[in-house]
C-alpha positions, 0 to 999 in steps of 0.5 A: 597808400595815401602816405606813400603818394604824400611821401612821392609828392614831397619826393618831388617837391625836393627833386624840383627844389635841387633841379634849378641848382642842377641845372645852374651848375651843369651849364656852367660846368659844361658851357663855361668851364667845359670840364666835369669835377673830378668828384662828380660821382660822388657829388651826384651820390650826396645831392641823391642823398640830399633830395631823400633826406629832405623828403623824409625830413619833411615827410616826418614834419607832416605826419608828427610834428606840423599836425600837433604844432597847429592843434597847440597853436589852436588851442592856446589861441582859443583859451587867450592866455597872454603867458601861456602863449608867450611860453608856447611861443618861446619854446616852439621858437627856440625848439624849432630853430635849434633843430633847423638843418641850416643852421647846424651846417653854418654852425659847424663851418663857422666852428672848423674855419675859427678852429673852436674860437666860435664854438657851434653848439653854443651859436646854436643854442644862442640863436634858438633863444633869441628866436623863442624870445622873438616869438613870444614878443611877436606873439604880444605884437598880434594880440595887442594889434601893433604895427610891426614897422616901427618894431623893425625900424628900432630893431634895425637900427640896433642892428647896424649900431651893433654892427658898427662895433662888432669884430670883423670875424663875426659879422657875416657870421652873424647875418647869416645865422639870422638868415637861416632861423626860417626855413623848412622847420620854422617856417611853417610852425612860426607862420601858422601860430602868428596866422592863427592868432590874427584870424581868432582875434576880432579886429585882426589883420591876417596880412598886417598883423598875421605876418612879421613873426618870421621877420622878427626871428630874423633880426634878433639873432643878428644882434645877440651873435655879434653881441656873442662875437664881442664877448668872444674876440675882446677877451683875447682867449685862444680856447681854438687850440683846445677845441681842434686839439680835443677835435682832432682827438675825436675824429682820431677815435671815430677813424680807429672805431670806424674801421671794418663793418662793424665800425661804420655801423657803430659810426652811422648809430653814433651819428643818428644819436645826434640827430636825435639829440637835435631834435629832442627839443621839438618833441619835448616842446611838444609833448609837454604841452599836449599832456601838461597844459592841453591835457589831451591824448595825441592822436594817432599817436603811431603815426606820430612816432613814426613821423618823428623818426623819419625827421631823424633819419631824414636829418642824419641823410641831409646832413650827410648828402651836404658833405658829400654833395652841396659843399664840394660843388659850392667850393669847387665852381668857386674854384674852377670860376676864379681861375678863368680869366674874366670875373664877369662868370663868378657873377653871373653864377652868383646872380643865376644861382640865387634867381633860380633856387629862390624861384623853386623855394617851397618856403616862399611860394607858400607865403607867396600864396598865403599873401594874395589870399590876405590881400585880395586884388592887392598882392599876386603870388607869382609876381611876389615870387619873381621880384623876391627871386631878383632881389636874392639874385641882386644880394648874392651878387653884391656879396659877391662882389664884395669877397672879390674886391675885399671891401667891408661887410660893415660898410655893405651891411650898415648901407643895405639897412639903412635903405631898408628903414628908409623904405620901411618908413615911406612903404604902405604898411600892409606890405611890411610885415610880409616884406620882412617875413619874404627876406626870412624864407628866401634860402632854402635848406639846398640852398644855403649850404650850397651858397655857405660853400660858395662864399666859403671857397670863393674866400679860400681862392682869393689871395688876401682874403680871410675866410671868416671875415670874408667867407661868410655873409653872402645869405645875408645879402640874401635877406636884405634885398628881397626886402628891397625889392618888395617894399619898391614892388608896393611903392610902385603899385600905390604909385599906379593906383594913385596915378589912375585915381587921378586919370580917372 
């Protein structure tokens, strides 16, 4: 009884995560554009789909996957082996990210619109390597007590020396890929590991020392993409063509054994087999650990069955909820939008969309709370909230602006990082490592597909634009300015306490 009042709870948590996107769409839609899609239907059938999915994806986290992740994390703080944690760290890192909903979908768009030039499995697998090497470099950052702001100041500027020599075609690709590593999978795993380790160790701060895992698993495949997009563009092979040659030739199959009941149940089988095939690596991880290293039996061991194959089930219906519902709405209000006649609505979209998702975003008001239980008196939840929910809608609308006047990601990219480091230099150091983390959980599983299509279309409808150069990017943004806006949020503070210090 209490599973199914946790699984209505998580129901609703969903539900409320998709109302705002709703709602956002349906005023436009109906006040703006003042048409329905001729889709709707099956539009409204995929974003049912998607609530369900998400809700049984994270009704299996809860019940298989998060109980035995937080006991591991536990038990290798307790017995205080550096290399030990650093493998721990390294495998949950890269196990939870190659199975992370988000990132698959960017995968496979990045993989259709390059026509197999970028191939998706291997951005996945490189961005889930990049994510463990950072967890375990994070996890030496807290034992050792070192202050994250000059690992993200030299990070950063490796950022945007990369970006200077990066292809055009694989530089909001590559933000973004750093921008959907943390979310609903990552998150809770990565954060309660660098938590856990912060709090077990004397001399440790759960604010300046706990956070900043998150942040870290956001800059580093920043760089190993675009070092990926080097490699790719300057050896001037075209393997696109076999890839959408052999492609073609798949789906052809999947067309002819999909035919007739028979065929879509051998279709539906085919697909959950991939699904699995995702998130075997966070079993393995764990399974692993538990009976090779901990030596222990897991614990209800039913119940964790049967949380890893609601994760599965949970996963196939997300994933088919986003073709039929997240991606055909991002395209078609990007559509309907660029064919009015002012562009004042596109933005106004942009900025309504990104405020109001980010508002309801489960990530965020978890580390919102964590932050004001850290810091006491310093730092409260809601604001926190509100400001990082500016600063996404602020970096959607700028990304924006940047597909509908055709300027440079570079040049945006290079100048939104460099405010970062200046400010990373001149914030009080309690607030960094939480800045960063803030501008890692900002794009929820709802939202990043939703935006991913909006770029992707908006792209597509603008004469002169590419869609892979300027498609993507626009989750970037989306990390970049929450940043921003946090670290002025603490100047600000410091500047009212110093001001009342002196009045006093």
């Amino acid at each position: 009884m209490s599973q199914w009042l946790d699984f209505l709870r998580i129901l609703q948590h969903s539900f409320r995560n998709l109302l705002p996107i709703v709602v956002v769409v349906l005023v436009f839609q109906i006040g703006v554009i003042r048409a329905l899609p001729d889709n709707a239907l099956s539009m409204v059938i995929g974003l049912v789909v998607v609530v369900f999915g998400v809700a049984l994806f994270l009704q299996g986290l809860e019940l298989g996957i998060f109980p035995i992740g937080k006991n591991l994390s536990n038990e290798f703080a307790r017995k205080g082996s550096l290399p030990l944690l650093m493998v721990f760290g390294f495998c949950l890192g890269f196990a939870a990210v190659v199975a992370e909903p988000a990132l698959i979908a960017v995968a496979a768009q990045a993989e259709t619109i390059s026509q197999g030039r970028i191939n998706g499995f291997t951005l996945r697998l490189l961005v889930a390597t990049s994510v463990g090497a950072v967890t375990a470099l994070g996890v030496v950052r807290t034992i050792l007590g070192h202050s994250l702001h000059w690992y993200m100041i030299v990070g950063y500027v490796l950022v945007v020396s990369v970006t200077f020599f990066a292809p055009a075609e694989i530089v909001g690709l590559a933000y973004d890929s750093g921008g959907v590593t943390t979310n609903i999978v990552t998150v809770p795993l990565v954060a309660a590991l660098g938590i856990g380790l912060a709090t077990s160790i004397r001399g440790r701060n759960a604010l300046a020392h706990g956070f900043g895992l998150v942040a870290l698993a956001v800059m580093v495949p920043m760089i190993s993409v675009q070092v990926y997009g080097i490699l790719v563009y300057s050896t001037g092979s075209d393997g696109g063509a076999l890839v959408a040659a052999v492609a073609e030739r798949v789906v052809a199959g999947d067309a002819v054994v999909r035919t007739g009941a028979a065929g879509v149940l051998v279709g539906i089988l085919r697909d959950l087999a991939g699904m699995l095939r995702d998130v075997l690596p966070i079993i393995g991880v764990i399974v692993f650990f538990q009976y090779a290293v901990i030596r222990k039996p897991i614990g209800q061991l039913h119940r964790v069955i049967g949380g890893f194959v609601l994760v599965i089930v949970g996963l196939y219906a997300f994933v088919v909820g986003l073709k039929l519902g997240l991606f055909p709405i991002g395209k078609n209000m990007a559509e309907q939008l660029i064919r009015l006649d002012s562009l004042v609505y596109v933005y106004l979209f942009a900025f309504a969309i990104g405020f109001a998702t980010t508002m309801a975003e489960p990530a965020l008001i978890a580390i919102g709370n964590k932050a004001a239980e850290a810091g006491p008196g310093r730092l409260d939840a809601n604001h926190i909230r509100i400001i990082v929910a500016i600063g996404v809608a602020i970096g959607i609308t700028v990304g924006v602006h940047r597909i509908i006047v055709g300027g440079s990601i570079h040049h945006y990219i290079m100048v939104g990082y460099a405010c970062v480091i200046v400010l990373t230099l001149l914030a009080p150091r309690y607030i960094v490592p939480l800045a960063f983390d803030l501008g890692g959980v900002t794009t929820s599983e709802v939202t990043v597909p939703l935006v991913t299509a909006l770029g992707i279309g908006l792209a597509t409808h603008i004469d002169g634009r590419n869609v892979l150069i300027d498609g993507f990017g626009l989750i970037a943004f989306a990390s970049i300015f929450p940043i921003i806006t946090v670290t002025l949020y603490a100047l600000l503070l410091e500047f009212m306490v110093r001001d009342k210090k002196k009045s006093a």
